[in-house]
N, C-alpha and C positions, 0 to 999 in steps of 0.2 A: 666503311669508308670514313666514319667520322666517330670511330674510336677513341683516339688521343683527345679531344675537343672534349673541353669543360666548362660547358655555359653556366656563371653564377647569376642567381636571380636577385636582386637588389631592390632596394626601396629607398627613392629619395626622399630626406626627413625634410623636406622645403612644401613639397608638394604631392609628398606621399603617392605618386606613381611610381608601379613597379615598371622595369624596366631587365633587361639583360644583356650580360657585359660577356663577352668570348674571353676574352686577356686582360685579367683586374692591374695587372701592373700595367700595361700600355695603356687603360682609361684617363683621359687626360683628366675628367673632371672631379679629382677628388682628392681630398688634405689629411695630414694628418692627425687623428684624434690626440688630444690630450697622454702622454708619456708615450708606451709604445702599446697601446691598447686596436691597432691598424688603423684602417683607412675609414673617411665617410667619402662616401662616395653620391653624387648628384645625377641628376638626369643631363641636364643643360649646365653649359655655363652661367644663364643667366639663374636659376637658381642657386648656384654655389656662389654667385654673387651676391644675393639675395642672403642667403645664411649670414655672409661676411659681413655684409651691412649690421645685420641686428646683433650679433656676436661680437662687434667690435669694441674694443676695449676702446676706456672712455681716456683722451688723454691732461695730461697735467694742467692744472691751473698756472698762467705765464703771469711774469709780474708784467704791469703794465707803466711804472717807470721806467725812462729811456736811460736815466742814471745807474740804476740798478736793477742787473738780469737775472732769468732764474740761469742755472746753472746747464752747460752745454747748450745753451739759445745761442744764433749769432747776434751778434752787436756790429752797431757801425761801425767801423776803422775809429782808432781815437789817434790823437795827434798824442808819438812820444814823448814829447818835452811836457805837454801838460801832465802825461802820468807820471812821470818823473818828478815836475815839480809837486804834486799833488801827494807823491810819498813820502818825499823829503818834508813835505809840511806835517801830515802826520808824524814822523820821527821827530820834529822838534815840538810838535805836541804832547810830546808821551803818547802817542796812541799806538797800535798794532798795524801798521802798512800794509802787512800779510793780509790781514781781515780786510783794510780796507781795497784791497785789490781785488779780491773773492768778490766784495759785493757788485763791483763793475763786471765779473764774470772774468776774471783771468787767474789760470793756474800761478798763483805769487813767484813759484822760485822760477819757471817757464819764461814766465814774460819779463822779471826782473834779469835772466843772463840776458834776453833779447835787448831792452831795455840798454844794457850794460853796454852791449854791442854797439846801438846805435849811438849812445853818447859818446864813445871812444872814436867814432868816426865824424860825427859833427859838432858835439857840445863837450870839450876837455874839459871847460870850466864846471859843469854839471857831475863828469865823472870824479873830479875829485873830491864832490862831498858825497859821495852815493856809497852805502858800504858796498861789501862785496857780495852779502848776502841778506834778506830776511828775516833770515833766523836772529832771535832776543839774544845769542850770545854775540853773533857780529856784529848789532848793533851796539849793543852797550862797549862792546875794544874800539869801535872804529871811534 
């Protein structure tokens, strides 16, 4: 009668009871190992929570100036016109606008078409000193 039926015997590495599983694919409680080496398989959920806790990768050190992010953090909304005027000061600085946009956490060429956008809609006076692009060869034509 219970020919087909393949009970696997397992051992939770949390709390080391054995336990036994009818259908290792339908076991809700278990992850998978490191490449494709299979499954670890838990007793409980609250064990395979337990694993995760202490298993868990530790994450980044964030900067904790509000001026400058680490990279992919969100930041508060900033107002366009001051990052516009803020690059335009770097370019009559000599300095890298590119760089300086990085360090506030914005992809440079991204936020500068966005940037471009919004000056052309509210600030014409702002877009015609704005080059067209970032990059050291637009700036030094423009």
């Amino acid at each position: 009668m219970n020919e087909g039926l393949q009970v696997s015997h397992k051992k939770c590495p949390v709390c080391n009871k054995k336990f036994d599983i009818l259908y290792c694919d339908l076991w809700a409680y278990k992850d998978q190992k490191y490449g494709s080496q299979g499954y670890r398989y838990y007793c409980s959920y609250g064990c395979k929570r337990k694993y995760e806790l202490q298993h868990e990768k530790s994450k980044p050190l964030v900067a904790t100036s509000p001026d400058i992010l680490a990279p992919n953090m969100r930041r508060k909304p900033a107002n366009s016109e001051d990052l516009i005027i803020g690059a335009l000061a770097e370019i009559k600085a000599g300095r890298d606008p590119a760089l300086w946009m990085k360090e506030r956490g914005y992809d440079h060429w991204k936020k500068w078409y966005c940037l471009r956008d919004w000056a052309k809609k509210h600030r014409p006076d702002l877009l015609a000193q704005m080059p067209r692009s970032l990059g050291k060869k637009a700036r030094t034509s423009a």
